[in-house]
N, C-alpha and C positions, 0 to 999 in steps of 0.2 A: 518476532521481528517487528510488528506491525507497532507493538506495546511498547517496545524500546525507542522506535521512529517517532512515538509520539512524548513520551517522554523528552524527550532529545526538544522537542519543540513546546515544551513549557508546559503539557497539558499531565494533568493529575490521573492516573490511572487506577481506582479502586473498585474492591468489591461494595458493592449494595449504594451506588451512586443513584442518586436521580434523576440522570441524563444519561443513556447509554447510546453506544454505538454497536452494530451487529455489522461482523465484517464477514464476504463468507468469499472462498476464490471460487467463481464458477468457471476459469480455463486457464492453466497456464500450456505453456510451449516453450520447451528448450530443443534449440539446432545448433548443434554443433558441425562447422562447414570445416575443410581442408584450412583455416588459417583462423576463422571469425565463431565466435561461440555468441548466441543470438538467446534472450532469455523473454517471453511475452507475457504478462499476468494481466486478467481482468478479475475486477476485486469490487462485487458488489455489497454499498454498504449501507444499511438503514440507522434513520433514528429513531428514538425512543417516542417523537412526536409523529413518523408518519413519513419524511422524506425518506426517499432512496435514489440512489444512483449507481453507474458503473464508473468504476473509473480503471484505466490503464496504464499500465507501469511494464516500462521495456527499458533491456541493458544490453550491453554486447559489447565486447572484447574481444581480442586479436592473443592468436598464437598462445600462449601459455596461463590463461584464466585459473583460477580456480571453481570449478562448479557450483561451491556452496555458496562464494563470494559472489560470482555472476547472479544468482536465484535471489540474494538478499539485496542486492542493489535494484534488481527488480521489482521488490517488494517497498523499498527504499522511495522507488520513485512511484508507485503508487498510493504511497500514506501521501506525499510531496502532493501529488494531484489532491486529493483529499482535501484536503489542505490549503488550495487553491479554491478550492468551491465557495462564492459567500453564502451561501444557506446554510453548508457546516459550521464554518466559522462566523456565524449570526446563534446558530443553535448552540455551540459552542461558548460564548462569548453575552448569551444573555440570562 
């Protein structure tokens, strides 16, 4: 998911790059309420020069979700955080 998110946003995913990213999930949480399905991921990620960070990615839908779809929009908006960061997008981008 993470690979296709990033895809999606112009960036080149290969084997034996000179710039890597390590993505690792250290917690997610899915609750599923009487009406709202609630999806929470923390997704910490380093780079190949030394930064790390966490970043968080939540989704949530009402009444008839689909679970896999709730998990991936979660994950969705945690590459989006990422991606937001200027350090990654400095490491990224030089």
């Amino acid at each position: 998911i993470a690979s296709r998110e990033l895809k999606k946003r112009g960036l080149n995913v290969v084997d034996g790059a000179p710039k890597t990213l390590t993505m690792s999930i250290e917690s997610a949480n899915y609750d599923q309420g009487m009406v709202e399905l609630k999806t929470h991921i923390d997704m910490r990620v380093k780079t190949s020069d030394g930064y790390s960070a966490v970043y968080v990615g939540e989704n949530s839908s009402y009444m008839v979700a689909i679970p896999s779809r709730q998990i991936d929009g979660a994950v969705m908006r945690v590459v989006h955080e990422m991606l937001m960061d200027p350090k990654i997008v400095a490491f990224l981008t030089q």
